[in-house]
Structures are given as C-alpha cells and as structure tokens.
C-alpha positions in Angstrom: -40.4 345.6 44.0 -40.3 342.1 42.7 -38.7 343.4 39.5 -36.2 344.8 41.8 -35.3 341.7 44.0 -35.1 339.7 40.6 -32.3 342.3 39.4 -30.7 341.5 42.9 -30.5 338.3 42.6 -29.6 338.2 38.9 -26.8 340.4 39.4 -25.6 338.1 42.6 -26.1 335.2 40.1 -23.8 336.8 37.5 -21.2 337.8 39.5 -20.4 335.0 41.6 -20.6 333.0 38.5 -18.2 334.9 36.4 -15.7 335.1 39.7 -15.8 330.8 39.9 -14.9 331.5 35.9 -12.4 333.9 36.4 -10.9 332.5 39.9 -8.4 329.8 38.1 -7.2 332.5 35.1 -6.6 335.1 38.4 -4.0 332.5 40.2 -2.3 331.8 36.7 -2.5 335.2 34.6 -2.1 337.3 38.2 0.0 335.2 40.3 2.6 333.5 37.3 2.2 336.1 34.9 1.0 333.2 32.2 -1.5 333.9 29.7 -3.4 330.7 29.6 -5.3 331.2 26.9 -6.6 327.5 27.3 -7.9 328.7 30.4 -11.9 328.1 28.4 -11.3 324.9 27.6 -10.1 323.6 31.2 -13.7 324.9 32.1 -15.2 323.2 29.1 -13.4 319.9 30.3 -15.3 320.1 33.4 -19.0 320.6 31.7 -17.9 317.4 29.7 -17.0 315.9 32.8 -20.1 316.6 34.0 -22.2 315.0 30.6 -19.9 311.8 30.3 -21.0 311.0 34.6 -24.3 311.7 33.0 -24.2 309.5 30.2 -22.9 306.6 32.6 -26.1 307.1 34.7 -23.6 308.0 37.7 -24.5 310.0 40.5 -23.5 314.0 39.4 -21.0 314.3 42.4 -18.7 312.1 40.5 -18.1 314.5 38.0 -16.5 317.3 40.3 -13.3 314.5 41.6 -13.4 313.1 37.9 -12.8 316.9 36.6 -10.4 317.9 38.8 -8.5 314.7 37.8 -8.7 315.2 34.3 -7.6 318.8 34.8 -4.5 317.7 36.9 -3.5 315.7 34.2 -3.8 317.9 31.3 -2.5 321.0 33.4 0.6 319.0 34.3 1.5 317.7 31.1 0.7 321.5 29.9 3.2 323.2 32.9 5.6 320.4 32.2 5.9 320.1 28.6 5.8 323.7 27.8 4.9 326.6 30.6 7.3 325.8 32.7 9.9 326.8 29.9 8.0 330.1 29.8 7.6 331.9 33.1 8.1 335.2 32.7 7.6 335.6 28.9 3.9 336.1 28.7 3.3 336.8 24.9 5.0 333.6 24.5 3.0 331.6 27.0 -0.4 333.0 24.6 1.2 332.2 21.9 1.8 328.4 23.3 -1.7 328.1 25.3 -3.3 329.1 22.0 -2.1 326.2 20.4 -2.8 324.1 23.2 -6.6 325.3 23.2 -6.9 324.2 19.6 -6.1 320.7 20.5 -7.9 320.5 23.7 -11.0 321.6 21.3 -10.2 319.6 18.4 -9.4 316.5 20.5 -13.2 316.8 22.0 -14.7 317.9 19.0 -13.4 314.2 17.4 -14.5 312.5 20.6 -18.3 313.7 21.2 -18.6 316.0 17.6 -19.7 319.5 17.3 -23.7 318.5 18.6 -24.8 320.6 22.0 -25.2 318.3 24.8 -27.4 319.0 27.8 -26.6 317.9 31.8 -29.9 317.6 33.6 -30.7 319.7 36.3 -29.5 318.6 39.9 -31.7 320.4 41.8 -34.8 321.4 39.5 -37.5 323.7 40.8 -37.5 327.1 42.4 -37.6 328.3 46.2 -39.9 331.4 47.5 -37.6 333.9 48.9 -38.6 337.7 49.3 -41.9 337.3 47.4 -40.1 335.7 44.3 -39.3 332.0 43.1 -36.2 331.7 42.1 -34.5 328.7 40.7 -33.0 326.6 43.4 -29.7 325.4 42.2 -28.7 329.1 41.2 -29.2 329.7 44.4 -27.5 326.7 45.8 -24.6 327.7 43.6 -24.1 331.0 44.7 -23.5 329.7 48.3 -21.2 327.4 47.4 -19.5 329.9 45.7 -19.5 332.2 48.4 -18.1 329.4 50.9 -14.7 328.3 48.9 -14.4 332.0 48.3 -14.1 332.5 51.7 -12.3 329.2 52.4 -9.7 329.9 49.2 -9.0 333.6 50.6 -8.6 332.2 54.1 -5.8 329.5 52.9 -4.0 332.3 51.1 -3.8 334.6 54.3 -3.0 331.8 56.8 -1.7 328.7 55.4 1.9 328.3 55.1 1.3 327.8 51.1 0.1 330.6 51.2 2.8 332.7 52.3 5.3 330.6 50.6 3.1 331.8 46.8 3.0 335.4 48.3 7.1 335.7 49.3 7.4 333.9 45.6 5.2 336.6 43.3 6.6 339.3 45.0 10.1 338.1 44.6 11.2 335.3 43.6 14.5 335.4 43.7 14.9 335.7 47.3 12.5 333.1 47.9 14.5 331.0 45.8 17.5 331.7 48.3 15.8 331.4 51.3 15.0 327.7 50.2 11.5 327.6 48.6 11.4 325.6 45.9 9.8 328.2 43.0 9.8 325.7 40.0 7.6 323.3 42.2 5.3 325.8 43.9 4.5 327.4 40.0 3.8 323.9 38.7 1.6 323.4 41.8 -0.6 327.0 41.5 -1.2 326.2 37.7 -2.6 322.8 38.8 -4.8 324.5 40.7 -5.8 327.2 38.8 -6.9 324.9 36.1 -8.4 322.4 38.1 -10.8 325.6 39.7 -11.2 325.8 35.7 -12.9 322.4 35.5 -14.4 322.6 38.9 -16.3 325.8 37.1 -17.3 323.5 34.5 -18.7 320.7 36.5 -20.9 323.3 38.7 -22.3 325.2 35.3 -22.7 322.4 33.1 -26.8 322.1 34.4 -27.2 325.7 33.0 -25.4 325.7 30.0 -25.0 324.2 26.2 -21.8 322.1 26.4 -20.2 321.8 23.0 -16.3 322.2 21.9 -16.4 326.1 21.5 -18.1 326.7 25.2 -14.7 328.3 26.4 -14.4 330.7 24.1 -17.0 333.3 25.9 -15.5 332.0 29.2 -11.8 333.0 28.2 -13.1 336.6 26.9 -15.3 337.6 29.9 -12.7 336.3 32.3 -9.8 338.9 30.8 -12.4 341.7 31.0 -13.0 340.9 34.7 -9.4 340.9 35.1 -9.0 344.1 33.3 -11.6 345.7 35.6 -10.7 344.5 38.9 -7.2 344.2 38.2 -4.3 341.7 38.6 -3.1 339.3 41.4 -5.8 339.7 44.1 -9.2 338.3 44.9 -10.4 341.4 46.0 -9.8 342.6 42.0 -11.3 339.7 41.1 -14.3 340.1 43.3 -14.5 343.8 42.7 -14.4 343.1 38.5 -16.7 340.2 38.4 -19.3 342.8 40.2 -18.3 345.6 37.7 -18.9 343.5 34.8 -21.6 340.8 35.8 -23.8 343.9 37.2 -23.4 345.8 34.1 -24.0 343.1 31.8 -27.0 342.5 34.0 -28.3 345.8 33.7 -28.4 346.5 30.4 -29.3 343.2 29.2 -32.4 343.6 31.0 -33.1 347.4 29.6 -31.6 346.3 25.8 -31.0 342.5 25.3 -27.9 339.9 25.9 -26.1 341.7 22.8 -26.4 345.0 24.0 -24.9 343.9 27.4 -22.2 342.6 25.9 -21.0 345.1 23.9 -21.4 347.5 27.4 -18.7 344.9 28.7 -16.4 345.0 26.1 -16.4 349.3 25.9 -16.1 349.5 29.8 -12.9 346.9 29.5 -12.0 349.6 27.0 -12.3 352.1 28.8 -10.5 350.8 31.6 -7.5 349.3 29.5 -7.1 353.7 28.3 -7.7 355.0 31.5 -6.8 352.6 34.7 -4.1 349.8 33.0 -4.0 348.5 36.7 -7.8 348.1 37.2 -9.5 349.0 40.1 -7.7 346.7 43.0 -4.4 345.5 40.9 -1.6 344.5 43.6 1.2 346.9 44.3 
C-alpha cells in the first residue's frame, strides 16, 4: 500500500512538473505556431535566477520577480529582433531559436563556467500524509502548480485577453479587421510564454543541477508532451504531461531512469505515426 501511495504521488509529482515545463512552449509552439527551440534555456535562466539570489544571501522569493524580468527582456529582444519577422514560418523560427539557444548557453557558460551549481532547499524535510513522508516542497509545488493552472485557464476563458488571443489563433485576419492589434498581442503571449519558462526554472532550481546544458532535457520532454496531448490547449497539455510523466514514472520504477526514457520517446513515436494531432489537439 505504501509502495502504492508513493507511485501516486510520484506520478502527481512528474506530471505537474513537466506541465509548469511545458506550459510556456504550449502558448508559443500551440498558440503562435513558433518553434522556440530556446524554450530550455528560458527555464535554465530561471534556475540561475534562482542560484545568483542565492549567492547574494537574498531571500529565495526574489528570484521568481528577478526571473520573470530577465525573461521579459530576453524574450522581447528575441520577438523583436527576429520572431516577429517569422510568424507563420515555423522551420524558420527553429532554425533562428536554435541559434539563439547557443548564445543564451554560451553567454552563461562564460559567466558562471560549465561547474553544477546547487540552490538549497526552501522548504527541507518531509510531511506524513497517508502513512508516507514525503518531501514537503514537492508537495508544496504541486499545489502551486495546480493553483496558476487553474488561475491561467480561468484568464483564458473569461478575460477579455483572452478572447482577444482566441479570435487571433483562430483567425487572424479578421481579428486584424475587427481592430485587434495581432503584432502586439503575439509579442505579448511570447513574453509570457517565456517568462512561465523562467518561472519553471525559479520553482525547480531546489531539485535540480543547474548548469548551461539543463535545458536541453527540458526542450525534449516538453515536445513529447506536446506530441501526446496535442497542440493549442491546456487540456492537451494536461492530458500529455499525464501520458508521459506517468509512463516515465512507471517504468522507471520497474527498469531504471534510462529505461523510462526511452518508453517516452517510442510512445511520442508512436503517436507522431499514428495520432499527428495528439490526444486533445484544437480543431
């Protein structure tokens, strides 16, 4: 039984984890049609974020507004300099955000070398629940996850933003004509999606190595999520970071963390032959 309620909570763990991850990639890749293939590295900003607040003996809260900001930044320059001449050409816009990864990783790499740095736990310990300890910030994370999940999906459906994105992804043309400005709104969801990037960085930086190349397994499992769940919902998103944070979860614990891995990468396989669209892709 405890075995059990361990898998449980492992596999809530995973997921909601790998749908923070993903959630930024989903608004660019699914809502702009831009492959942002610097999508790791906005989440590898925030972990550094996270290890320079550290390293200035600052409380860790300051890391989450100093993340966002430093993902604003770079995402604007980014959209400004070179996305926004690329909408609707998506091999182009890998091609460019490719490039653009290099010297995001480079540029740290120069800055704080190719050494693993450590953030210290914010909440060490472990809390009793069903029988179990479990460690308390993992639990603390999955909540807040949970709540801007909620929040985000609520804004979507009711906020006039909202339905000013929608009317713009679905066709923007007319939404153009009917006076919303497109060019604006685009720059605006990419600033967004990059700074839930970095926000993803700040929040995982206690449980992970941060170094230059930490993005790299972020950008890979956040395509196979989208591949899964499919494009330009949360409900896909939700529905793939399940798929593939409960297999990797499984098998992991039957094989090891390789084995789980490569179950992730034949399922996106899989799916990419037989469903394109995933399993909740928007019509």
């Amino acid at each position: 039984m405890e075995a059990l309620i361990t898998f449980v909570l492992n596999f809530i763990y995973s997921s909601a984890t790998l749908a923070l991850i993903v959630l930024g990639l989903a608004m660019v890749f699914g809502l702009l049609g831009v492959m942002n293939m610097a999508h790791g590295e906005f989440v590898m900003l925030g972990a550094y974020s996270a290890y320079v607040v550290q390293s200035l003996g600052l409380n860790f809260i300051w890391a989450i507004p100093i993340s966002i900001l430093v993902c604003v930044v770079v995402g604007w320059l980014m959209e400004w300099t070179i996305i926004r001449h690329l909408y609707n050409r998506p091999f182009d816009t890998l091609l460019a955000t490719w490039g653009v990864a290099i010297l995001i990783r480079k540029g740290i790499e120069a800055i704080f070398s190719r050494d693993y740095k450590s953030v210290d736990q914010v909440m060490p310990g472990t809390i009793d629940i069903l029988g179990i300890t479990y460690p308390s910030y993992r639990l603390i994370l999955i909540a807040i996850i949970i709540f801007l999940f909620v929040t985000l999906f609520a804004w979507y459906q009711k906020s006039k933003t909202g339905l000013r994105i929608r009317a713009m992804v679905q066709n923007p043309g007319l939404a153009s004509a009917v006076g919303i400005d497109t060019s604006r709104l685009s720059t605006v969801t990419f600033i967004i999606g990059v700074s839930f990037a970095g926000l993803a960085g700040v929040l995982l930086a206690p449980l992970v190595r941060v170094e230059p190349y930490i993005g790299l397994d972020y950008l890979l499992s956040s395509f196979f999520i989208l591949i899964v769940g499919g494009l330009g919902t949360l409900e896909g998103l939700l529905i793939g970071s399940a798929v593939i944070g409960g297999s990797d979860a499984l098998i992991s614990t039957i094989f090891d963390k390789t084995a789980g891995y490569l179950s992730v990468l034949l399922l996106s396989i899989l799916f990419l032959w037989l469903r394109p669209d995933g399993i909740y892709s928007r019509r």
